[in-house]
N, C-alpha and C positions, 0 to 999 in steps of 0.2 A: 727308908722305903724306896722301892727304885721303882722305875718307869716300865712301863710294857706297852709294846706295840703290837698289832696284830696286822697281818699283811697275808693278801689268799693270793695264788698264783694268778687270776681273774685281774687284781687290781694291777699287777707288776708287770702285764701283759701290755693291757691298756696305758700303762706310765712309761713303760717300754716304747713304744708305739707311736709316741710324742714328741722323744728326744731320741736323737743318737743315744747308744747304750755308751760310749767312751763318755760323755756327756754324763750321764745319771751314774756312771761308775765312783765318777770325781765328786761330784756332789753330793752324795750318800756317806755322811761323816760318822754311821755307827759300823766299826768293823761287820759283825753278824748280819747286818741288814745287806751288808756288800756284801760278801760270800753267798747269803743266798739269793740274792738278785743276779750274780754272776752267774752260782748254780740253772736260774732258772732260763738264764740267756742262752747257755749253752743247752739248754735240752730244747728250748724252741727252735735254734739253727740245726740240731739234730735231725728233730721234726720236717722241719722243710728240706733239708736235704733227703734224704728218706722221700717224700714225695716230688722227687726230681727224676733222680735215676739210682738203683743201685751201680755197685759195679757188674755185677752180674750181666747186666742188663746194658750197660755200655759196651761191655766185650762181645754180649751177640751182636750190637749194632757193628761193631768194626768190621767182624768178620763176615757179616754180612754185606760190609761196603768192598770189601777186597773181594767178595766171589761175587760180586755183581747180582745180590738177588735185592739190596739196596737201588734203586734208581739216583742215579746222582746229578742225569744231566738234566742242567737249569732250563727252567721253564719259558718257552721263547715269548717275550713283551713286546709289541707294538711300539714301534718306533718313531712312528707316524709322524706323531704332535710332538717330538720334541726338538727342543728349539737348543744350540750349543749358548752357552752363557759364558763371558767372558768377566769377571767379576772386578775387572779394572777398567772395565769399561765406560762405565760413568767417572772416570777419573780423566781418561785421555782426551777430550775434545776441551779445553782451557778455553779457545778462542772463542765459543761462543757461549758457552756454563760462564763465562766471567769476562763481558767486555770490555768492563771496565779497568781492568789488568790489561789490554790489550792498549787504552785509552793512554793509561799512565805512561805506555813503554812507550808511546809516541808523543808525547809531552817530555821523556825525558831525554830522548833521541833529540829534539831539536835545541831544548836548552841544551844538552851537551855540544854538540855540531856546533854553535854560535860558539859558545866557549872555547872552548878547542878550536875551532879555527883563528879565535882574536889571540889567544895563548902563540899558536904555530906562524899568523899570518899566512896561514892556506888555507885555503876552502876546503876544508873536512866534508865527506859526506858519512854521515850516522843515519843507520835505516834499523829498525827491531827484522829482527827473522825470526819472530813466531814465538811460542811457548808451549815445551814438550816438559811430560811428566813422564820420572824414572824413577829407579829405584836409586840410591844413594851410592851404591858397591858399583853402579851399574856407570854411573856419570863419573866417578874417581876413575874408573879403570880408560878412559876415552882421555885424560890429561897427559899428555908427553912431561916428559922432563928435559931441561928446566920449564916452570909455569908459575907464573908471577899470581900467588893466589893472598888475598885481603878478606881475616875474617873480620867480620861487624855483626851489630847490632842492632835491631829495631824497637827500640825504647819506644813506648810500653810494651811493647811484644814481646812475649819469652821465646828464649831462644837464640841463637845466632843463626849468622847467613855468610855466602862467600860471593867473594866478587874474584872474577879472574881473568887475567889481559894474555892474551895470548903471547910469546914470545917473540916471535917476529913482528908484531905489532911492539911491542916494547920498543924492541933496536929502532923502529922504521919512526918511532918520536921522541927517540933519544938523538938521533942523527938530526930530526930536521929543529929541536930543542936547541942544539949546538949550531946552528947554522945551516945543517946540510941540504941538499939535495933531497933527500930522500928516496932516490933513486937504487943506492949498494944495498945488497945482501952479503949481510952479516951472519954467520956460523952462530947456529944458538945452541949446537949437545955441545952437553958435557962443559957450561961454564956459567956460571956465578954471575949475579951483577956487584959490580961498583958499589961502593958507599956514594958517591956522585951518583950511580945511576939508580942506584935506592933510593935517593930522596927526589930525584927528578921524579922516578916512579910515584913516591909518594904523594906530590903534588897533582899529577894526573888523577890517581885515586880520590884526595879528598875534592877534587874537581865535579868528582863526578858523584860523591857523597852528595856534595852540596845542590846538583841537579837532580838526585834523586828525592831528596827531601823534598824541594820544592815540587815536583810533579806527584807524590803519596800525599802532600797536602793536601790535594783537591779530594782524597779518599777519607783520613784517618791522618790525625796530627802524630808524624814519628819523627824521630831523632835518628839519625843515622851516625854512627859510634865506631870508629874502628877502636880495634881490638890487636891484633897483631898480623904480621906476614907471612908465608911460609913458601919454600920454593919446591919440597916435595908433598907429592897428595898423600904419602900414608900418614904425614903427622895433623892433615886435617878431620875434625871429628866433630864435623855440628851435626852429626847426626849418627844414627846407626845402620848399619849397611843394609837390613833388608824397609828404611826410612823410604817413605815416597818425596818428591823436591821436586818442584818446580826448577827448570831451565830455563832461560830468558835470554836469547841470542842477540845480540845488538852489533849488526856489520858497519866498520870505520873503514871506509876507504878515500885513499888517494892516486887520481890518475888510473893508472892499470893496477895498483898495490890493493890487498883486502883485509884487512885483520879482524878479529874475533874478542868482542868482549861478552863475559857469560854471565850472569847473574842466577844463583843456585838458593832457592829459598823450601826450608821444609815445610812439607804442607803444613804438619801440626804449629808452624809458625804462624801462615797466615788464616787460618781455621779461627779463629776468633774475628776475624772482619772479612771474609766468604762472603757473607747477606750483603756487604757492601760492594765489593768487586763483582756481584753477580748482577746487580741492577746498574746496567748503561747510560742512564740516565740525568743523574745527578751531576755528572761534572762535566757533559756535553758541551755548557753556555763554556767551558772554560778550556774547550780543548783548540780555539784556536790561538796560534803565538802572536804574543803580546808583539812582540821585537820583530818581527813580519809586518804585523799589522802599521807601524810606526814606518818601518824602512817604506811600507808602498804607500804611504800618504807624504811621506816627503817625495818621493818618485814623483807623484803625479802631482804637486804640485810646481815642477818642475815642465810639467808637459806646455807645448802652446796650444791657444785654443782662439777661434777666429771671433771678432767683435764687429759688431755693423749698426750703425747708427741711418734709420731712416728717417730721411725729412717727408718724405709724401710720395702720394702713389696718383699717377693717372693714365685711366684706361684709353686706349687710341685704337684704331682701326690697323689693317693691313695697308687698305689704300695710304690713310697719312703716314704710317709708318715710313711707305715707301717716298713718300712727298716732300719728307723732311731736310729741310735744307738750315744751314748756318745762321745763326739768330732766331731762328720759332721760339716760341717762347710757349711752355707746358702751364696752365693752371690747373694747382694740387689742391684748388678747393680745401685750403687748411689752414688758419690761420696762423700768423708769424711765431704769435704768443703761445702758441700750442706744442707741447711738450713732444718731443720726438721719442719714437721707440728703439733700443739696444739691442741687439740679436747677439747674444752668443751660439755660436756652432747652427745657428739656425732658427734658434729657441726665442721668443722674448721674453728677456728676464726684467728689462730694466728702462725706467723714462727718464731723458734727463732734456738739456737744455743744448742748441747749439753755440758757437760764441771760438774765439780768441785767443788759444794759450801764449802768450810769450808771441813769435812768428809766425804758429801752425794755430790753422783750424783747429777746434776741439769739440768734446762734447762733457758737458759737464751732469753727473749723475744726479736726479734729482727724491728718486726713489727704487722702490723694488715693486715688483710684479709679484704678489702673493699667489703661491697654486702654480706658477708653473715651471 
């Protein structure tokens, strides 16, 4: 005995109507029910084309748009209220969408400069210049050759990044690395570095790993990871060329010299800690440097500062001022046993006792002045 179905164009419309028809084509496993489900698709697309346009009825519209009894020209709109929209526009202003990005690059400007100046024994200046966003095709194509470019890593963060030292910054601390002056320019087209001058380079880079990690600390615990070197930009690819990246310009100069280090990060890299780089807040107590702070408290406790030990005060006239002759003798109304006061710089800090060191007069401390 076999099975029978019964199906009215009513229900195959409505079932139609539900799914894509390639859809109910594939899933209707009885041949006959597919053929006339097909059948019935095709006469419904019949149908609605039919209530579109013949062609009949398109060839008068043409001919009537070529003899002009068509009106064609567009209807003039009020232009008024509208406003041009730049759709990357909420992407270009970093410095203030994210100041905490601005925070880190100045944390990581001064650890480097300390470093690199103890490394060089010169006084480096490292200053950020700003953070611009581009497109990725857009920043490759601004790299001369040769360009000393280091991909890396920021563990946990997918993705890579590039770090890249300008080339005449390269020669100008590989010269003062070996000794030099600092001072000659060096021909940087058209030549290679050294395996000596690779691995000096080397050094400067994880230098400056090592200062950026400590400065992302204060955001978001990363590893910073190199990866490999590369001296042309076609064969770098942390991204894809129409990719938006953060630019991160960081100026190293010495004396009249300026070089360029870049730091290139894709957005979709740091798009996962955005909510953190956007609020300035958090790492405020930690953006001033440790090693500053240290260097000006030994400074100033180096400083001199004036001490004054009062035994008594008595008030006098103008007349006996002026009457005063050799041997008067002043009564300070105070007695012997009575602790005398310490003035540093003017302040009274401190009470101690008069008396005898060794040959010299002295004063010996006998307490502190709370409060002042």
């Amino acid at each position: 005995m076999t099975s029978a179905i019964k199906i009215d164009e009513h229900s195959i419309s409505i079932f139609l109507s539900s799914f894509k028809k390639c859809h109910i084509f594939h899933l209707i496993r009885r041949p006959a029910l597919r053929v006339f489900v097909w059948h019935v698709t095709c006469k419904k697309q019949k149908q609605l084309m039919q209530k579109i346009l013949t062609q009949e009825e398109i060839d008068t519209l043409l001919k009537g748009v070529q003899g002009g009894a068509v009106d064609t020209t567009p209807s003039k709109v009020d232009a008024s209220g509208v406003v041009p929209y730049d759709f990357t526009k909420h992407l270009l202003d970093f410095q203030t969408r994210l100041p905490t990005l601005t925070i880190v690059n100045d944390l990581f400007s001064r650890s480097f400069r300390n470093n690199l100046s103890k490394a060089l024994r010169r006084i480096m200046d490292v200053n950020p210049r700003g953070v611009q966003i581009q497109k990725f095709n857009d920043f490759i194509k601004t790299l001369p050759l040769p360009t000393s470019m280091h991909i890396f890593s920021m563990d946990p963060l997918r993705g890579n990044a590039l770090l890249v030292l300008e080339s005449k910054l390269i020669f100008k601390l590989l010269d003062l690395f070996f000794g030099g002056s600092g001072k000659k320019d060096y021909p940087v087209e058209g030549r290679e570095f050294t395996v000596i001058e690779s691995r000096m380079i080397h050094k400067v880079v994880a230098m400056a790993f090592t200062d950026l990690e400590k400065a992302w600390s204060r955001v978001h615990p990363i590893k910073f990871q190199y990866i490999r070197s590369e001296m042309n930009p076609q064969y770098v690819s942390i991204a894809t060329s129409d990719d938006l990246v953060l630019t991160i310009h960081i100026e190293v100069g010495l004396d009249d010299f300026n070089g360029r280090v870049t730091l290139c990060l894709p957005y979709f890299l740091i798009e996962p800690i955005k909510a953190k780089l956007s609020s300035g807040q958090q790492i405020e107590t930690f953006s001033m440097d440790q090693n500053w702070i240290e260097r000006f408290l030994d400074d100033l406790k180096s400083v001199e500062v004036e001490v004054k030990a009062e035994i008594g005060r008595c008030p006098i006239t103008v007349q006996e001022l002026l009457g005063l002759k050799v041997g008067d003798v002043f009564s300070l109304k105070k007695e012997i046993s009575s602790p005398l006061g310490v003035d540093v710089q003017g302040v009274r800090k401190f009470l101690g006792r008069a008396g005898v060191y060794g040959t010299n007069q002295a004063v010996q401390i006998d307490g502190r002045i709370e409060n002042s």
